[in-house]
C-alpha positions as CSV (number, residue, x, y, z in Angstrom):
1,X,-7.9,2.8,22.6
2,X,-4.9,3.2,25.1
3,X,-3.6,6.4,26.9
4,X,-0.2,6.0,24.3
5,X,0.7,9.0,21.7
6,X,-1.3,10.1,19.2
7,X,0.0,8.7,15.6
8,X,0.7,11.0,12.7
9,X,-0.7,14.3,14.5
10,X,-0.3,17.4,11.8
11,X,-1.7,21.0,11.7
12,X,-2.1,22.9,9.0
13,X,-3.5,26.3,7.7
14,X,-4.5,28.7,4.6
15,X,-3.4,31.3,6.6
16,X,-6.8,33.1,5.9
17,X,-9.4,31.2,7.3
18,X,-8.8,27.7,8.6
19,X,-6.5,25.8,11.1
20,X,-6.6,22.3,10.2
21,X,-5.3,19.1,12.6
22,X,-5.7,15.2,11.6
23,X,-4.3,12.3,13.5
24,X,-4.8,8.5,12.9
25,X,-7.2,6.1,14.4
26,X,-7.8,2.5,14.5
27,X,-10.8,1.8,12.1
28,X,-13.6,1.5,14.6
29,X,-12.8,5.2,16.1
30,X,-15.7,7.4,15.8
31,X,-13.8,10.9,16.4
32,X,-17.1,13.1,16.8
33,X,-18.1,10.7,19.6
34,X,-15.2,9.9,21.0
35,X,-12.6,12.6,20.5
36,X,-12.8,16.7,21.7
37,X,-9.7,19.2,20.4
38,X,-9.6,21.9,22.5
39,X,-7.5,25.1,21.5
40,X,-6.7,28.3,23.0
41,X,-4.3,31.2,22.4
42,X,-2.8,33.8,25.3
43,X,-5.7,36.2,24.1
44,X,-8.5,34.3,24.4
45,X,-10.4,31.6,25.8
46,X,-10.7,27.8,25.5
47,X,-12.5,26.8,22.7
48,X,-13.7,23.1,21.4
49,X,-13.5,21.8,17.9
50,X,-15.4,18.4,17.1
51,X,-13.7,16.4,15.0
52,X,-15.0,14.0,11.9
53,X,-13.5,11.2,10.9
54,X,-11.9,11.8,7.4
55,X,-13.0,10.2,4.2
56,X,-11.3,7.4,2.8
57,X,-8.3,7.2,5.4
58,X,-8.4,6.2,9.1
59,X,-7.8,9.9,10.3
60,X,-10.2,12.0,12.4
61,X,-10.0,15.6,10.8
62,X,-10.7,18.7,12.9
63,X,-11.0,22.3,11.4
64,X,-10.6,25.6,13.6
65,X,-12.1,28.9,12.1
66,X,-10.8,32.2,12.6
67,X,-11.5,35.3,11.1
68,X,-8.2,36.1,10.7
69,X,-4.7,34.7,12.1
70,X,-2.0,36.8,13.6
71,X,1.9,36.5,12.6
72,X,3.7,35.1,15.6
73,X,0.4,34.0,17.9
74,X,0.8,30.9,18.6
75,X,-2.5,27.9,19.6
76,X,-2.5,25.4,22.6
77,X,-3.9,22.8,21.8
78,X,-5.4,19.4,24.2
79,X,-7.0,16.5,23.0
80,X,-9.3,14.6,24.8
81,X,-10.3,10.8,24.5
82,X,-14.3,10.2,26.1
83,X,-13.4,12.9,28.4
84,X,-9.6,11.9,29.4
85,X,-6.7,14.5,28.5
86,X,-4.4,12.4,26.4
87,X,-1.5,15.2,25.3
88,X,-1.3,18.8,24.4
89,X,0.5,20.4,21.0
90,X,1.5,24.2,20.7
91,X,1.1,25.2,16.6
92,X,2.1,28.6,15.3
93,X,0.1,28.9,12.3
94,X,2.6,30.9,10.4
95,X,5.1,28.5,10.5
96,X,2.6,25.8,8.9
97,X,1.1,27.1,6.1
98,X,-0.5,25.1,3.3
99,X,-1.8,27.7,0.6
100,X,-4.7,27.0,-1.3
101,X,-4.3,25.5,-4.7
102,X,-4.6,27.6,-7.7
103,X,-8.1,28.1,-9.2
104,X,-9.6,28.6,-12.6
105,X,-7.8,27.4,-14.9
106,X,-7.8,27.8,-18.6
107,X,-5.8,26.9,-21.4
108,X,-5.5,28.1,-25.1
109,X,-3.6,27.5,-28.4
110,X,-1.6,30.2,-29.4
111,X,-0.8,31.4,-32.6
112,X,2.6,29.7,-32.8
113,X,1.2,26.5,-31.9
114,X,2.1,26.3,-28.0
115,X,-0.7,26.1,-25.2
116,X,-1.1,29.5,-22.8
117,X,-2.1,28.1,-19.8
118,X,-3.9,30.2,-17.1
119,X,-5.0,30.4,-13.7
120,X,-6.0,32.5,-11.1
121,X,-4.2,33.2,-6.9
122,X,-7.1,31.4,-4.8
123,X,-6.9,34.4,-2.5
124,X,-8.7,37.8,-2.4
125,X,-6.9,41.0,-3.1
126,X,-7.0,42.3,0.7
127,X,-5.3,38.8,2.0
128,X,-1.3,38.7,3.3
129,X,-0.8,36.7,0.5
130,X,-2.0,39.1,-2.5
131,X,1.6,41.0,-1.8
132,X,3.7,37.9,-1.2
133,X,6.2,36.2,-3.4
134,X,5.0,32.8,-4.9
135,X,6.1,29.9,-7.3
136,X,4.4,27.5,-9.2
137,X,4.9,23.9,-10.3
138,X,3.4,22.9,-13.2
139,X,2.4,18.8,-14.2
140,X,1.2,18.1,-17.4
141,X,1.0,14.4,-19.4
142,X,-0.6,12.4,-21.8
143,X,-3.9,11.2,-20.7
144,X,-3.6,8.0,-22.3
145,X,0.1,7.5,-20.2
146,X,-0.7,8.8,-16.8
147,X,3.0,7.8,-15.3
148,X,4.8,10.2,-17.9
149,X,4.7,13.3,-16.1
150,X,6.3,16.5,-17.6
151,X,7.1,18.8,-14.3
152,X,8.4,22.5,-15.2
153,X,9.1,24.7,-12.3
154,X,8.0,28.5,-12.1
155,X,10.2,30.0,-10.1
156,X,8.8,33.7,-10.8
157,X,5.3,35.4,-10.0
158,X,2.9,35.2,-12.7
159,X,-0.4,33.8,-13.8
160,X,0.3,32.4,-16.7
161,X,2.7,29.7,-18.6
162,X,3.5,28.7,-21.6
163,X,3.5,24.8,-23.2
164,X,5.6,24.1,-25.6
165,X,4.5,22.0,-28.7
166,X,7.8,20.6,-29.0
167,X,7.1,19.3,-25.4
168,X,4.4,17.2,-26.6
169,X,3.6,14.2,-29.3
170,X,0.8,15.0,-32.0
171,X,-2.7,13.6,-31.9
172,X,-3.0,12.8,-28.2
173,X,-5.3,14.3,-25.5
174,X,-2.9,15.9,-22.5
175,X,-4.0,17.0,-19.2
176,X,-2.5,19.6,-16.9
177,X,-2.3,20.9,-13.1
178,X,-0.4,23.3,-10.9
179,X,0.6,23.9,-7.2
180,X,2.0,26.5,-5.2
181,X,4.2,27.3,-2.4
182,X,4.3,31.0,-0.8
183,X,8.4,31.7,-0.4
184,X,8.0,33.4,3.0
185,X,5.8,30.5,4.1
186,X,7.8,27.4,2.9
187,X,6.6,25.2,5.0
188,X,4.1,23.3,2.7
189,X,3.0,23.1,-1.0
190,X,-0.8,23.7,-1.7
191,X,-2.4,21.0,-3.2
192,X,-2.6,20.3,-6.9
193,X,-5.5,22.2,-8.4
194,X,-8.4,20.9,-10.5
195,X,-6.8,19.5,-14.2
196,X,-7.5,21.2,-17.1
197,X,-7.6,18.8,-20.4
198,X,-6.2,20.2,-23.7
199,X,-6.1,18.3,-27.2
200,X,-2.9,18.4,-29.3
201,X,-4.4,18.0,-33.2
202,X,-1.7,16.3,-35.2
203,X,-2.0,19.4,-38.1
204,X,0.7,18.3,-40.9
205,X,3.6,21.5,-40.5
206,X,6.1,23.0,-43.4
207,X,8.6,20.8,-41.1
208,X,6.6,17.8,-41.3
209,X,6.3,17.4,-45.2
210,X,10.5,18.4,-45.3
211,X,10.9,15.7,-42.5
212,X,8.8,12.8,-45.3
213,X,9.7,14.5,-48.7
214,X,13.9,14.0,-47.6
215,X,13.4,10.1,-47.5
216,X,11.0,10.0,-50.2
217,X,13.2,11.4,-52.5
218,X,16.1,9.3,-51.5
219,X,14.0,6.6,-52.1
220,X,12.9,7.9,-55.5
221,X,16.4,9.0,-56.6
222,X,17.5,5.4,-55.5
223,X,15.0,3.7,-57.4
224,X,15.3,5.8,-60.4
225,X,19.3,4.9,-60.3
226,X,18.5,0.9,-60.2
227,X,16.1,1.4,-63.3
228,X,18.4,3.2,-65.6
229,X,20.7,1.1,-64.2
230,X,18.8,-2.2,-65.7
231,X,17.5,-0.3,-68.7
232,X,21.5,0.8,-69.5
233,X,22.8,-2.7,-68.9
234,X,19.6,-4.3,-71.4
235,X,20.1,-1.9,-73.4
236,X,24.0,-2.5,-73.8
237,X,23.3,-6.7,-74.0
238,X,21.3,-6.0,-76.5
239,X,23.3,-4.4,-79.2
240,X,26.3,-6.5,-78.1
């Protein structure tokens, strides 16, 4: 690997706990042995973070723990290559936040028919974020068709949102996830959070049997016209 720019280097954080920076590597790179990221803010002193190369992608992955991060601090970062300084990145952590995703989630039937879906802020009560303004997007489809998604954006705080049934087609098995993105801290949207799976029973409604008794009785009315109609027209030929 040459001395030339590191491809696709990002930092991220929770903003609670972790400082997270990936960059991309040929296929052969073995980042704990080959790569060191060393970081340091004007408080304190240089520290070393040993990277891992990340699953299923050609990225080495290196997370920095902190107890706590402070608004407007800002990290130096240098990355070395089998001992070589290659380049150097400043990051303000509050300027690339990437929440965590919501957990928990649960989803019930209500009385009217539509799902209450659930969750819970993936953040204790004591963190920055327990006061902050956040909105939510919400994905939901049909199992069965994976590529039509339903998106509904919740642009309010809360912890809870309601499915419509008229959003969804009877008898099929749906699943659901959300994301979140804190307003003050735009910069990325969490992840999507674990899916929840509801079922959608195809329960015949007062709406349903008006919807196939309309027809039906056009149909009945229209076939009871024709007979009389034959009946009427024997019934004339045969006393002519």
């Amino acid at each position: 690997m040459t001395a030339e720019p590191i491809q696709e280097f990002v930092c991220f954080t929770d903003y609670d706990k972790e400082l997270v920076c990936h960059w991309k590597v040929p296929a052969q790179i073995n980042c704990s042995k080959e790569f060191l990221l060393c970081y340091s803010t004007e408080t304190s002193v240089v520290n070393v973070c040993v990277p891992e190369n990340r699953k299923d992608s050609l990225m080495c992955i290196c997370t920095i723990y902190q107890d706590y991060f402070v608004a407007g601090l800002t990290y130096v970062l240098a990355l070395q290559f089998n001992g070589t300084h290659m380049w150097n990145y400043n990051v303000t952590p509050a300027l690339v936040v990437k929440p965590r995703a919501p957990k928990n989630l649960t989803i019930k039937k209500t009385e009217n028919g539509n799902f209450n879906l659930s969750w819970e802020e993936n953040y204790s009560h004591s963190s920055v974020f327990s006061r902050q303004p956040v909105i939510y997007e919400l994905k939901y489809w049909r199992k069965q068709h994976p590529t039509e998604v339903s998106v509904k954006a919740i642009n309010y705080r809360t912890k809870s949102f309601e499915i419509t049934a008229s959003s969804l087609k009877k008898g099929y098995d749906y699943v659901a996830s959300l994301r979140c993105n804190y307003t003050d801290y735009p910069a990325y949207w969490s992840e999507w959070s674990e899916e929840v799976e509801f079922h959608y029973d195809y329960q015949v409604t007062a709406e349903d049997i008006l919807q196939m008794a309309v027809p039906v009785s056009c149909i009945l009315i229209m076939a009871g016209s024709v007979i009389c109609y034959f009946c009427f027209t024997k019934y004339v030929s045969y006393w002519l």
